[in-house]
C-alpha positions, 0 to 999 in steps of 0.5 A: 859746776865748782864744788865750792859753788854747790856748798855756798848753795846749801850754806845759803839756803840753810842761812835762809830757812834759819832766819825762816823758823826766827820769823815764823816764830815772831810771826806767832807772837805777832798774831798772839800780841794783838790778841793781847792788846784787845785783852788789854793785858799790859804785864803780857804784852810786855813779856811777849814784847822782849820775847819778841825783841830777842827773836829780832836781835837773833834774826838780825844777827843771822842776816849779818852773817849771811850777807857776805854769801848773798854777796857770793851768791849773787856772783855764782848763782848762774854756775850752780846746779838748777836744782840748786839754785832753785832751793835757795830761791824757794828758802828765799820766797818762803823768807819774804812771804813770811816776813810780809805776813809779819808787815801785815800783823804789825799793821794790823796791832798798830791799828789795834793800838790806835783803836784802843787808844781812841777808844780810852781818850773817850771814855777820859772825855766823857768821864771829864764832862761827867765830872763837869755836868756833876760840879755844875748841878751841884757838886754833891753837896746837899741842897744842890748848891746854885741851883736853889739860889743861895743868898 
């Protein structure tokens, strides 16, 4: 095994347990902005939502630099030591299953949001056919207007 080799590994698998931790930390606001939703706190949400976004811009921007090893790696991984080569894909699926618990939460807030957003266009309607049925029984006006047959 080339020593260089061995050192790509360890660069590699550190990349991947970085973006690991951003993601485990996006994951956290992820399960704490449904929460959010369901309270409907808006100032909240948008607090949680730039914090979030400067996670996602730092993960993005540790992938950046880890592609050109991913590049190596997929051309060395078969000279590397197994021990080696198992950390990096163990660092590896600890990334995709975290970010498949962020895809999961994500779809679920989405969800939440769509509920909630139902749920306040039938509040809007029925207070719209409140207001109807109140202009057409007499609009507040004393002695109920055309229900007494003015004229």
């Amino acid at each position: 095994m080339n020593p260089d080799h061995g050192k790509l590994a360890a660069a590699l698998r550190a990349g991947l347990e970085k973006q690991t931790e951003l993601y485990r930390q996006i994951r956290q606001l992820s399960a704490r902005q449904r929460q959010l939703i369901a309270a409907n706190d808006i100032e909240g949400l948008m607090r949680l939502l730039a914090e979030k976004q400067a996670l996602i811009t730092a993960a993005s921007e540790a992938a950046e630099k880890l592609a050109p090893w991913q590049e190596q790696w997929d051309k060395m991984r078969e000279s590397v030591l197994d021990a080696e080569r198992q950390s990096v894909e163990n660092a590896a699926a600890a990334l995709r299953e975290i970010l498949g618990e962020i895809v999961a939460l994500e779809d679920e807030g989405q969800a939440a949001v769509l509920s909630a957003r139902e749920a306040a266009g039938a509040a809007i309607t029925r207070l719209q056919k409140g207001k109807a049925m109140h202009k057409a029984y007499g609009g507040g006006r004393a002695g109920g207007g055309s229900v007494r047959g003015e004229g």
